[in-house]
N, C-alpha and C positions, 0 to 999 in steps of 0.2 A: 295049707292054703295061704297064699299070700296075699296082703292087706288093701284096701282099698286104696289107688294115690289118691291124698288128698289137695296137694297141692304140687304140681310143677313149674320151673321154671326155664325156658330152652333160649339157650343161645342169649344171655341178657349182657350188657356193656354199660358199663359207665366210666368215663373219663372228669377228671379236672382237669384245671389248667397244668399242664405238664405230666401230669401221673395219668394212666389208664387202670382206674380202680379195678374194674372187675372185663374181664376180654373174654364173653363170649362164655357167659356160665352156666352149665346145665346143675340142675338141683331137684331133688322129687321128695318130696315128704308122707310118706303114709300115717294114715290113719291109727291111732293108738301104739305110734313107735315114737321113740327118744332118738333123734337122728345129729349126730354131733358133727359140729362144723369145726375142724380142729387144722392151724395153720401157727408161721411165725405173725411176729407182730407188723401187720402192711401188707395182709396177703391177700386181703381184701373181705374179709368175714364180715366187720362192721359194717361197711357199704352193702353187703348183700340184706344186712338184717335187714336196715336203712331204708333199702327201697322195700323191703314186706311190710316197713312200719309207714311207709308215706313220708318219711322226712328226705327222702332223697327221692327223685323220679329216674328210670331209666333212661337210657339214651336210646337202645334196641334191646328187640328180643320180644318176647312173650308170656304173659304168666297166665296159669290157669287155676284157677281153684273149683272143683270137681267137674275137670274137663269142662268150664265155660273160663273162658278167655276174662281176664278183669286187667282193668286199667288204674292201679293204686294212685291216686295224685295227692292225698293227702293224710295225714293221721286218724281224721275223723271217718276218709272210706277205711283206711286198714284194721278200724275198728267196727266199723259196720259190717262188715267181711266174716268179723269173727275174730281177728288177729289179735294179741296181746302181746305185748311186749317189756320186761324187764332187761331195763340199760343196766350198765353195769356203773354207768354215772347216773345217777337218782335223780328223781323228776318230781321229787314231795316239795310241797310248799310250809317251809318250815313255821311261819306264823298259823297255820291252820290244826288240827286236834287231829290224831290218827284216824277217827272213824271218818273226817269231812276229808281228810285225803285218799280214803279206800272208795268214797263213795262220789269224790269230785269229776261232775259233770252225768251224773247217773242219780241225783240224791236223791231221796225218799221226800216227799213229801205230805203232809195231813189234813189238806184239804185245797177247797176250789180255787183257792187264792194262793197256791203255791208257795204255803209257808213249812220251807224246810223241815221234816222230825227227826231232829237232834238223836232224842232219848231211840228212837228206832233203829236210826243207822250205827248207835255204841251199842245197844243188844244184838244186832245183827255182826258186826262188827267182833262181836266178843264170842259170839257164837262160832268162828269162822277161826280164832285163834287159840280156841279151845277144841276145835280138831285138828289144830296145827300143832297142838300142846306147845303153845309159846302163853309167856306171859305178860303182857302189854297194855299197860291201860288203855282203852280207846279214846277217854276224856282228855289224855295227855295232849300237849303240842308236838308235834314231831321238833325241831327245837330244842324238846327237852328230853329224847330216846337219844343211845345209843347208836353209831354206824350200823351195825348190827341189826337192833331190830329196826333201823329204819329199812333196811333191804330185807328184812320181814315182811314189815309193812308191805314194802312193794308189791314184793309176791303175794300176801294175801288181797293186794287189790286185782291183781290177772285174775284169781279165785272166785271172789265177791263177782264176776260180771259173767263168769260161765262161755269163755271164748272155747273155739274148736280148734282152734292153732295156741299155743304160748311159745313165747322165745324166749329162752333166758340167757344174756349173756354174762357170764361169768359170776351164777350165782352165789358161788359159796365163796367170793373173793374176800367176802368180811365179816363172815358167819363163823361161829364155834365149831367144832367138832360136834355138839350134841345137835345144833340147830340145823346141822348139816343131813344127822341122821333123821331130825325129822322129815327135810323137805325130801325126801328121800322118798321116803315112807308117803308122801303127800303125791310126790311124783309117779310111781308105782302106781295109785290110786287112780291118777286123772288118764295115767295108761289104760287101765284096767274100763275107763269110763270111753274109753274111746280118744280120747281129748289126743292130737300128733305136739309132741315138743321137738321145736329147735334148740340145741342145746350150744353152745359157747364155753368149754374149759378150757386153759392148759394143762390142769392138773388130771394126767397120765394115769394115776392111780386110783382115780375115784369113778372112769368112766365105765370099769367092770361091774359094778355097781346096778349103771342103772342105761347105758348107750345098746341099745338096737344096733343102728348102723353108723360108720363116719365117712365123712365128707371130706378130703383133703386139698385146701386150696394153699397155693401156692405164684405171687406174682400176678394173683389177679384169676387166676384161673384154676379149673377144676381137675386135681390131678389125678384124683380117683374116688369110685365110693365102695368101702369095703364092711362086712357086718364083723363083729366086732368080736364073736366068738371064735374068727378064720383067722383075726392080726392078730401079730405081735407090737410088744414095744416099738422093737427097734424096725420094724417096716414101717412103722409110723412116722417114726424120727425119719428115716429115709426119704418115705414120701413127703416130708416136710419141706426139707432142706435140699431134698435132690441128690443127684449122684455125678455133677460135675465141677464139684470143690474142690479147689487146689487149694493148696497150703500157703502160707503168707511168708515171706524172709522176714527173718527173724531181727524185731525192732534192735536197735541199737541199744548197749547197755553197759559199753565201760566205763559210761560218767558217773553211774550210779552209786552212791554214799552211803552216808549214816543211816540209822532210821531218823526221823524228821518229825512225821507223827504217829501216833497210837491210839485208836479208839478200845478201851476195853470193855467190855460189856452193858454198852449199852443198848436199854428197851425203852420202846414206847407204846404203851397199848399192845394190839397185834397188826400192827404196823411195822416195828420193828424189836425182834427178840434178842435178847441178849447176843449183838453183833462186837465181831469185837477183829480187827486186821491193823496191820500196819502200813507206812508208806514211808521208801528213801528216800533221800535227796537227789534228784535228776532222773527219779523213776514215773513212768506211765502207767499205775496205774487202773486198769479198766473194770468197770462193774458189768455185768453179764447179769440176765433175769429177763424174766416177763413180766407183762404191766402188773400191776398191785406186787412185785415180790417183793416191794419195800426199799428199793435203791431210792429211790430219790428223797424218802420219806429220811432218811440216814441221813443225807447230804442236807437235808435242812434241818437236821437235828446239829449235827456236826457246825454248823454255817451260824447256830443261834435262830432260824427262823421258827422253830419250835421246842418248846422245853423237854427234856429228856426227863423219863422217870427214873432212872437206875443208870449206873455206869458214870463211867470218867474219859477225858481228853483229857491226853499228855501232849506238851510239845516240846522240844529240845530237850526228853527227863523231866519234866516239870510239869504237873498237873497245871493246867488252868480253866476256871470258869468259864462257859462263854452261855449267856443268858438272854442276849440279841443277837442280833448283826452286829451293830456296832462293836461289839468288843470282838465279835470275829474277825472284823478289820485289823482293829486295834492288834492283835494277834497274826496279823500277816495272812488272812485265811480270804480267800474271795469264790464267790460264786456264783456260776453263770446259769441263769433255771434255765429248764425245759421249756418255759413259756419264756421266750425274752420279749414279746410285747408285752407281756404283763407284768411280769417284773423284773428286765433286765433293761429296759428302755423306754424314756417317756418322748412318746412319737411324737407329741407336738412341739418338743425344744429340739434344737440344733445340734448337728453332731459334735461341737463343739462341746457345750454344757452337759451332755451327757457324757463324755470323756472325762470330763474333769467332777463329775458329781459324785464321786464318792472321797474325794482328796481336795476338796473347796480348799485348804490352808496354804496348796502347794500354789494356788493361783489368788490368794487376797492378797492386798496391801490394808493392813489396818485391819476394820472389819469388815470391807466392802470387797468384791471381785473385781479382779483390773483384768476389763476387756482386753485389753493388751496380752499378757499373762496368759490367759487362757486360750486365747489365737494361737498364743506362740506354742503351748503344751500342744495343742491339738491338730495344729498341723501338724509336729514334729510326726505326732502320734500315725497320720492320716498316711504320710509319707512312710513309716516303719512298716506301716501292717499291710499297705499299697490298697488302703481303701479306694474305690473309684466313687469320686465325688468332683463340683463343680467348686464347692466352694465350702470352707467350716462349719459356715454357721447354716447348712442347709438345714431341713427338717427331716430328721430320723425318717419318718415316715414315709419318705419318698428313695429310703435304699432297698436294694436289693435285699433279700435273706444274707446272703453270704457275705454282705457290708454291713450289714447291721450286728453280724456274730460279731466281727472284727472289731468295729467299734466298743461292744462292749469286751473285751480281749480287750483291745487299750484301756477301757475305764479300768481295769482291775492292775492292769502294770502299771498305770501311773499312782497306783497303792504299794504298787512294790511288793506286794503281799509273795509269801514263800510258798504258800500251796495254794491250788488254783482248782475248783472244780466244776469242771465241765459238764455239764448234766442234757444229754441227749447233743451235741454241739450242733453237729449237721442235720439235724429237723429241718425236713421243707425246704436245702438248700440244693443247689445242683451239684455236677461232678465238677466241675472246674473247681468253684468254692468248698469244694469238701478235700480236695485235694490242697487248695492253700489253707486249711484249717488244721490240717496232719502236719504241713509244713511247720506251720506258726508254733503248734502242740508240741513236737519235736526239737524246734530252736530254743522253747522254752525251757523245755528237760534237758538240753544240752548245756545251755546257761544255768544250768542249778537249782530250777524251780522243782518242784514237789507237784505231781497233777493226776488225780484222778479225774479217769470219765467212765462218766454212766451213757449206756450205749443201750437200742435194742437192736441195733443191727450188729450182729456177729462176725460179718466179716471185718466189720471198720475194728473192733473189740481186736480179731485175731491181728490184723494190718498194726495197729497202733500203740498195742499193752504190751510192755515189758514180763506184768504178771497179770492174773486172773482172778480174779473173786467171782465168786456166782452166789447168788441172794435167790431163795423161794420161799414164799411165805412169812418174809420179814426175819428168816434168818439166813446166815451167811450158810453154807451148805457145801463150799469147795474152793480147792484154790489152787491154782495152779501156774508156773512158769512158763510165758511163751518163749520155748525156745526154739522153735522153728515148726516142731512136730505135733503141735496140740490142731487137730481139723475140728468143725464144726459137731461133728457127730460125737467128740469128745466131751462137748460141753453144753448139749441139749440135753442129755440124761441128766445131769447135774440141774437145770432151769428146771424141767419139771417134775423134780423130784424125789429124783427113781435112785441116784446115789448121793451117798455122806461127803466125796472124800473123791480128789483125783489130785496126784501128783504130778 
């Protein structure tokens, strides 16, 4: 007998400015099933969560929850609804105690005067963790848990309020294996209770486990939904990625050299496990993975922006330290994050100062900056990378994506630095600019620089790497040579885990 729908949703759209997140998406969730929303990274999953959670509103379409039409507009109805939701980016308030964030905006109180009971909601709290068999003090500050159990926590806050819908996206991104197998066991349970989950993995192998049915979105839209006992693997890959990939010509690679660097085994936490590849001289490069598989977490390990626990950097033969940024500098190493308003560019100075801000020596006289000096570096700069600007000293803030990557591109060559890492480059830029960013990437490695990039777009990976590394779960997991004939479906089993090793 097939289960009641609890929730549908027909024909729903949402656009930004430039992207059409989700085109027209149908979705049905029943009652006491695990229904997995399984796509690449941009396919639109998050935005669907988004609008069940009220942080996003639709632009069209329809949602019903038990066949009456409802209208989400904000967090507080999609929890009034019933809906709960586990981000995959955490929503705990770290100065607060575990049990005042399981219980924040629901709290217990001990009488007429609305004075909070502490001691109720840490028994109640602890009750609730002890049939989750975790161990967590409730008195703690979140602050002072682990990643770990802070996405514990989380999930025992969806628990603690008794929703009829939970979503979890990408629950076990930063869980143990053992903590895994609990919520496992937890999840089985709330099935068993009736309770419908939306489920969010990449991980392939664990949704035997415990997924009903999957969902395959793909570019915004709905490619198909299949129960889970009927797929395979590789239909899933397929329905991911599609079936009209062509193959990339094969990047350029007779300038390519010595080795240049070598990461040997380094870990941090389980963030990144004992990673360990090299990089030549004039080679591209590319990291391959899905979010949490630890690439980026590597490149700021590598960069100095966080300490390594285990393992060594060589460069030229040469072990060296790097314990900040600055001495990644100092070492020739530059990098461009994934967030470059956050940390690749301070929006309120001119593209000037931000050009010259990691190499101030090359533009003082004395110990002052000679506005002089720095006009001249930063045009030079403006005119190499053919930034489209009015003038030097505009405000960052007012460029396009695809001038603001460039600019920071210039900050790091007027460092001179030998290896360059690009981390997501073309984020949120368009095709013209993503096409002079390959160019620039390109000229670079042809001029002798050293350049890894971390990509989650796949084709840009297939288009613009020399070679391939692929990262899942904070370890390196494959590697492979683009030599014309590696396609997509080569190196998704590899992202989600399903092989060691491709050639």
């Amino acid at each position: 007998m097939e289960q009641e729908v609890i929730l549908r949703m027909s024909n729903v759209s949402k656009a930004f400015p430039g992207v059409q997140a989700l085109d027209s998406i149908n979705f049905e969730l029943r009652k006491g099933e695990v229904h997995c929303l399984l796509g690449e990274n941009g396919a639109g999953k998050s935005t669907l969560i988004k609008i069940l959670s009220g942080a996003h509103q639709k632009d069209n379409g329809t949602i019903f929850l038990h066949e009456n039409e409802v209208d989400i507009r904000d967090a507080q109805m999609s929890r009034d609804l019933g809906i709960s939701t586990i981000y995959q980016e955490m929503s705990l308030i770290p100065a607060m105690s575990v049990a005042e964030n399981i219980f924040l905006g629901e709290e217990i109180v001990k009488n007429s005067f609305w004075m909070v009971n502490k001691k109720e909601m840490e028994k109640r709290t602890q009750a609730i963790f002890q049939e989750m068999n975790i161990d967590i003090d409730p008195k703690k500050l979140i602050k002072e848990i682990s990643t770990a159990q802070q996405q514990m926590v989380e999930i025992a806050r969806s628990l603690v309020k008794k929703r009829q819908i939970i979503i979890m996206d990408e629950p076990t991104s930063s869980i143990s294996d053992k903590d895994t197998h609990e919520l496992f066991r937890i999840i089985r349970k709330l099935k068993s209770q009736g309770v419908a989950i939306v489920y969010i993995s990449h991980r392939l192998q664990e949704l035997n486990e415990i997924v009903d049915r999957i969902t395959v979105m793909r570019d915004g839209r709905d490619i198909g939904t299949v129960n889970m006992k009927d797929v395979t693997i590789d239909k899933l890959i397929n329905m991911m990625v599609g079936r009209t990939l062509e193959k990339m010509d094969k990047p350029v690679s007779d300038h390519i050299g010595e080795v240049m660097l070598e990461v040997k085994n380094i870990s941090w936490g389980n963030s990144v496990q004992d990673a360990s590849f090299s990089l030549r001289k004039g080679e591209i490069l590319g990291f391959a993975g899905l979010v949490g598989a630890g690439r980026s977490e590597l490149m700021r390990l590598i960069f100095g922006a966080e300490k390594m626990e285990a393992g060594k950097i060589v460069l030229h033969g040469q072990e060296v330290k790097i314990n900040s940024p600055m001495q990644a500098i100092k070492h020739g190493i530059g990098y461009l994050s994934e967030d470059r308003k956050r940390d690749g560019l301070v929006l309120i100075m001119g593209i000037d100062q931000n050009i010259t801000m990691a190499n101030l020596a090359s533009v003082c006289k004395g110990f002052l900056v000679s506005r002089k000096k720095e006009s001249l570096e930063a045009n030079n700069t403006i005119k190499s990378l053919n930034v489209a600007t009015s003038s030097a000293d505009k405000l960052a803030k007012f460029l396009s994506g695809g001038n603001q990557q460039k600019v920071i591109i210039g900050k790091w060559l007027l460092t001179d630095c030998e290896v360059l890492i690009f981390d997501e480059p073309t984020r949120g830029i368009d095709v013209g600019a993503r096409a002079e960013i390959y160019k620039l990437m390109n000229g670079l490695a042809e001029a002798g620089k050293s350049i890894i990039m971390v990509s989650s777009d796949l084709p840009e990976i297939l288009r613009v790497s020399n070679r391939i590394i692929v990262m899942n779960q904070g370890r390196v997991v494959g590697e492979c040579n683009n030599d014309g004939t590696v396609a997509q479906e080569d190196i998704m089993p590899l992202m989600l885990g399903g092989i060691s090793h491709v050639s």
